[in-house]
N, C-alpha and C positions, 0 to 999 in steps of 0.2 A: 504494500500500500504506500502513496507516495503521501510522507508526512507535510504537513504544510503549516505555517505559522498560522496565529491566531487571526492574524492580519490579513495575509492570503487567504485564509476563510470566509473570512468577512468580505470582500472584495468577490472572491466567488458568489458568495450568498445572494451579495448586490445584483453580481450579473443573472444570476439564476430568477431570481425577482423580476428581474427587468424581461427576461426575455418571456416567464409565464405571462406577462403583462403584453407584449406584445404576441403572444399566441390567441390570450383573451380577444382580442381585436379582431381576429378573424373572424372568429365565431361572432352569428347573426343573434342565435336567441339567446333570451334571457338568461335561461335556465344553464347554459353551458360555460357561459362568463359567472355567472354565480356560484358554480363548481368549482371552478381556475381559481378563482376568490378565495374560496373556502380552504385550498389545498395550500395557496397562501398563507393564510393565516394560522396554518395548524401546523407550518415547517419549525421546526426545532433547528436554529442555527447556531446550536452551540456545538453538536452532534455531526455536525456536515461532516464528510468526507467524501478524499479524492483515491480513485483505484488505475491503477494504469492496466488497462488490457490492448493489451498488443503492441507495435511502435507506435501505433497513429491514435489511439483511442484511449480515453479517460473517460470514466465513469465517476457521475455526481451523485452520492449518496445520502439525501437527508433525510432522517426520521422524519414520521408524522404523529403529533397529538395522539393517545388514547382519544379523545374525545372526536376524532375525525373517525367519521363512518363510512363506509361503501356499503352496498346494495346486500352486504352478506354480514350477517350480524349473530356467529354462529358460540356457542358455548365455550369451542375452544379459542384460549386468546390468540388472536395474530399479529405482526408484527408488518408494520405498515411505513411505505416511504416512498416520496419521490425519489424516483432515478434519472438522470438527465444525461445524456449519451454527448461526446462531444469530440468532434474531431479533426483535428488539426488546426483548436483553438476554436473551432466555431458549435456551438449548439445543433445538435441534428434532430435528436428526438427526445421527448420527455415519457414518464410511463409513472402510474402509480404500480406500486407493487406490491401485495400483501403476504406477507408469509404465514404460514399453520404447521407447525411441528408437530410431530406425532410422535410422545413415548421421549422427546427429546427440550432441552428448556435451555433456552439461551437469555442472555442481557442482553446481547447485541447482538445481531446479524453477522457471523461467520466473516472476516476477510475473504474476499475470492467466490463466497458459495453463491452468488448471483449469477456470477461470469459461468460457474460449472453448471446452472442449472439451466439457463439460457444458449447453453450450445453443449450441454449435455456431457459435461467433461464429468471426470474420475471422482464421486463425493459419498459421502455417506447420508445424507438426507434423507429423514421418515417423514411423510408430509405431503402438503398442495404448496402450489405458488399460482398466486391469481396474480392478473394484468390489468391494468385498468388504462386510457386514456387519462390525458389530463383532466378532461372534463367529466371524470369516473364513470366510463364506461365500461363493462368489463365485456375484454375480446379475447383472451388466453386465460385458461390455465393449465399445470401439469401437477400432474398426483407421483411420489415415488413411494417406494418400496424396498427396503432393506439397498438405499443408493441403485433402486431401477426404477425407469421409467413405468407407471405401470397404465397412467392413462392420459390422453390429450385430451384437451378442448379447446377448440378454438371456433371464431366469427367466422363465417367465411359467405359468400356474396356467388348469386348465379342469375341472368338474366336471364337461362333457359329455366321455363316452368317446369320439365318433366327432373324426374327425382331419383334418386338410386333407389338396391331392391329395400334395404332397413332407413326406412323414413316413418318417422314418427309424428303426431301432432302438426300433418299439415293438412291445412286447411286455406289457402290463400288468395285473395282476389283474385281477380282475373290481371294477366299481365300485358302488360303493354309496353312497347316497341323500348322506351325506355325505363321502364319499371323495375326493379330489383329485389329478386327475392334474399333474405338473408336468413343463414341458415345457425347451427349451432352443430357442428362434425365432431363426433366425439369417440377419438381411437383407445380403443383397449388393445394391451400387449397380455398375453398370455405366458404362465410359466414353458409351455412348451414349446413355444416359437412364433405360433399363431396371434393371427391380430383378429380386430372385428373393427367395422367402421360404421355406426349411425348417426345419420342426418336428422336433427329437430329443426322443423320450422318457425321460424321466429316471426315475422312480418314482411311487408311489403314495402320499398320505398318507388314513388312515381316523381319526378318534377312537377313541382306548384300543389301537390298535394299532401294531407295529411298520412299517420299512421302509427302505427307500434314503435316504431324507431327517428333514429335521429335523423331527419331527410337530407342533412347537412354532410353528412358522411356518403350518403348515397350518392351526393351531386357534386361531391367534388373528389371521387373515385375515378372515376374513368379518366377526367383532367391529368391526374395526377399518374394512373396508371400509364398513360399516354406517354408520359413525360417519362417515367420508366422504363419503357419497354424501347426507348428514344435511346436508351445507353449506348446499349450495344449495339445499333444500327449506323453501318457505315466502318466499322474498323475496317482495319485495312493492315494488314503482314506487309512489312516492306523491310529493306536492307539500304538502309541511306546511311552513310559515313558521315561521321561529325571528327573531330579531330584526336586524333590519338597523342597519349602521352608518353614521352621518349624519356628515357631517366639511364644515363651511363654509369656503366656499372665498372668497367677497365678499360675501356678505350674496344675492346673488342666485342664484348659481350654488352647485350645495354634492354632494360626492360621496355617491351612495348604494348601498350595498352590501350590497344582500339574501343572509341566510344561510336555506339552505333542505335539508329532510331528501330526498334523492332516491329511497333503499331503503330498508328495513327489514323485518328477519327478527326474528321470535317469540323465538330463541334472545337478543336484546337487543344485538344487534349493529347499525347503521344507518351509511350514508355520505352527509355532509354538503356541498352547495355550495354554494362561494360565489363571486358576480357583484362587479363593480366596473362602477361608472357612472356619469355626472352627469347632473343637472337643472337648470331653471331656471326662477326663475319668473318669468311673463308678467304676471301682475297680483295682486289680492291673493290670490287662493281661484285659481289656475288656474297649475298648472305641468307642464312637460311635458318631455320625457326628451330628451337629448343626442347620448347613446351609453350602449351597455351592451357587456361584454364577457367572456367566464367567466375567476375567477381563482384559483380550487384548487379540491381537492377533498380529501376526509379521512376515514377509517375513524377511527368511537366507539363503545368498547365493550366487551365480552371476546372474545376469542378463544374459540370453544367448542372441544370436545375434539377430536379425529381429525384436526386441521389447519389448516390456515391462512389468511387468507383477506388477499387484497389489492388494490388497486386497480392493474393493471397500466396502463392508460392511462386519461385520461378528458379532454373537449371539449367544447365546448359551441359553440351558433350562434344568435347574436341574432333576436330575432322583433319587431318592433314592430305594435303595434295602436293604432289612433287612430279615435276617434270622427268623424273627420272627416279631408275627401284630404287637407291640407296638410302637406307632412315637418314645418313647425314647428308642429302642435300635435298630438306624438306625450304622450299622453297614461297609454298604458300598455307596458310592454316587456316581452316575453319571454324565455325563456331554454331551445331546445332541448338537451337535456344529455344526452352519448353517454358508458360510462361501461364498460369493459372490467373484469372481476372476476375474479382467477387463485385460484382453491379449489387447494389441494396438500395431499397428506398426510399427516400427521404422527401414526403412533402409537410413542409413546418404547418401550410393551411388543412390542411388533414392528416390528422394524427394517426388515425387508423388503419392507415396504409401501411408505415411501419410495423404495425402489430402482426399483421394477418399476410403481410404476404412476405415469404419468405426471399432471402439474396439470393440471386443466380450467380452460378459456377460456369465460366467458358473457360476452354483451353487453346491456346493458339500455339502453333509452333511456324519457332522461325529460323533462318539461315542468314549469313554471311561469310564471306572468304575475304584472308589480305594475303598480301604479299611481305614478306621478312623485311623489306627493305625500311628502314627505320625514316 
């Protein structure tokens, strides 16, 4: 956990404040700025805390009040906070989060146990974790089991009427061209490997009209999905040379370290790699390559809107090419480059997006070749 001064706290706090305040703005009715409000005034800023997950990502963690309720008001106590997701310095998404232990009692929320239960890493949790909106609406939760997953639930949205075979409790308008049905899918895991997956019907959202849910989320879904599915359209694999770095190592021998563009999208976004190698030369005009080996990789650029975009993993696997058999007079070297890209996302004027729809995983693979000569 990254420690921070009291000072530092406090300065987070402000910002966290300020940016529920400008989320509240988005929202039209009443009832949902009157939630943002409440969630406000019930953060505990003495309690704040920052978590680093991953390079790029810091997670804000503040208690909420006992006396802050959500829609579940069940005998066992839970343990309740905003979470505020942030990265690369800028706010992405906020979430209430409520915890329930089972058979297990904490003062505080576990260091790390958010991060493990949200992408499902190595934990020992007996219990639910519910998810809520800012505007407390609940659209996840996961139940475990002796640290397994044992059941999901989650919101999830279909503008086709018709329904899988385990649908429950529906009942729903008639639909129309832009109307959206919203559902409640809720996966069981089984001790012997088997799952089961039922659908409850929850309501109807139409444009301009009323219903069971929050119409606000319904209308500005598709916006936002739009702007998502915008991510990844358009990359582009390419092998464009940027300048490599020469670093003499004896006059004969000298590291060379080609930087090269491996994608690039329209939107002006592109991700950069770079090689580590050495050379050496054999006489005056002829040199020829030692080793090469891949040694970063790096997102340049803006962020476009609807979300995020990162490099989740990325590798690379040497290629040598030589004008002729002999291993020493490897003349040109390659660089096969495997390169994992997580799209997620993030629209600040609807929150719900982030909850219910999970990041997509693409893999690209790319190439380039140089020549030894330094």
């Amino acid at each position: 956990m990254q420690q921070a001064s009291d000072n530092q706290n406090a300065i987070m706090f402000q910002q966290v404040t300020s940016w529920l305040d400008q989320q509240g703005q988005m929202f039209s009715s009443d009832s949902s700025r009157h939630e943002i409000n409440r969630v406000k005034e019930s953060l505990i800023s003495s309690r704040l805390r920052i978590e680093k997950v991953g390079t790029q990502e810091n997670w804000v963690e503040i208690p909420l009040a006992e006396t802050f309720h959500t829609q579940f008001q069940g005998a066992r106590p839970a343990m309740k906070m905003l979470v505020v997701r942030q990265v690369n310095g800028q706010f992405t998404v906020g979430q209430l989060v409520e915890l329930i232990p089972q058979g297990q009692q904490y003062e505080q929320v576990p260091e790390g146990l958010l991060e493990k239960l949200d992408r499902n890493g190595p934990h020992e949790f007996n219990g639910s974790i519910r998810t809520f909106t800012i505007a407390n609406r609940h659209v996840l939760e996961k139940s475990f089991k002796d640290g397994k997953l044992s059941f999901i639930k989650r919101l999830s949205r279909k503008k086709d009427a018709s329904a899988g075979t385990n649908v429950v409790n529906r009942n729903p308008p008639a639909i129309g061209e832009d109307c959206i049905d919203w559902y409640w899918i809720t996966t069981t895991f089984y001790a012997d490997g088997t799952m089961e997956e039922v659908e409850q019907f929850l309501y109807t959202t139409c444009p301009g009209e009323g219903g069971g849910g929050n119409n606000e989320d319904g209308e500005c879904f598709d916006d936002c999905m739009a702007q998502f599915d915008a991510l990844e359209v358009g990359v582009q694999v390419v092998a464009e040379d940027g300048s490599a770095t020469i670093i003499d190592i004896n006059g004969i021998k000298k590291y060379k370290k080609p930087n090269w563009k491996a994608l690039k999208n329209p939107a002006g976004w592109s991700v950069w790699s770079k090689e580590s190698g050495v050379v050496e030369r054999v006489d005056d005009d002829h040199w020829v390559w030692l080793s090469l080996a891949h040694e970063s990789a790096n997102f340049q650029g803006t962020m476009p809107p609807g979300g995020t975009i990162a490099i989740e993993s990325h590798s690379g696997t040497p290629s040598f090419v030589s004008p002729a058999a002999p291993a020493d007079n490897i003349r040109y070297a390659g660089m096969d480059l495997t390169l994992v890209m997580k799209y997620s996302p993030v629209c600040s004027n609807c929150p719900i997006v982030s909850n219910i729809v999970t990041p997509t995983y693409v893999t690209y693979h790319a190439n380039n070749i140089w020549n030894a000569v330094p």
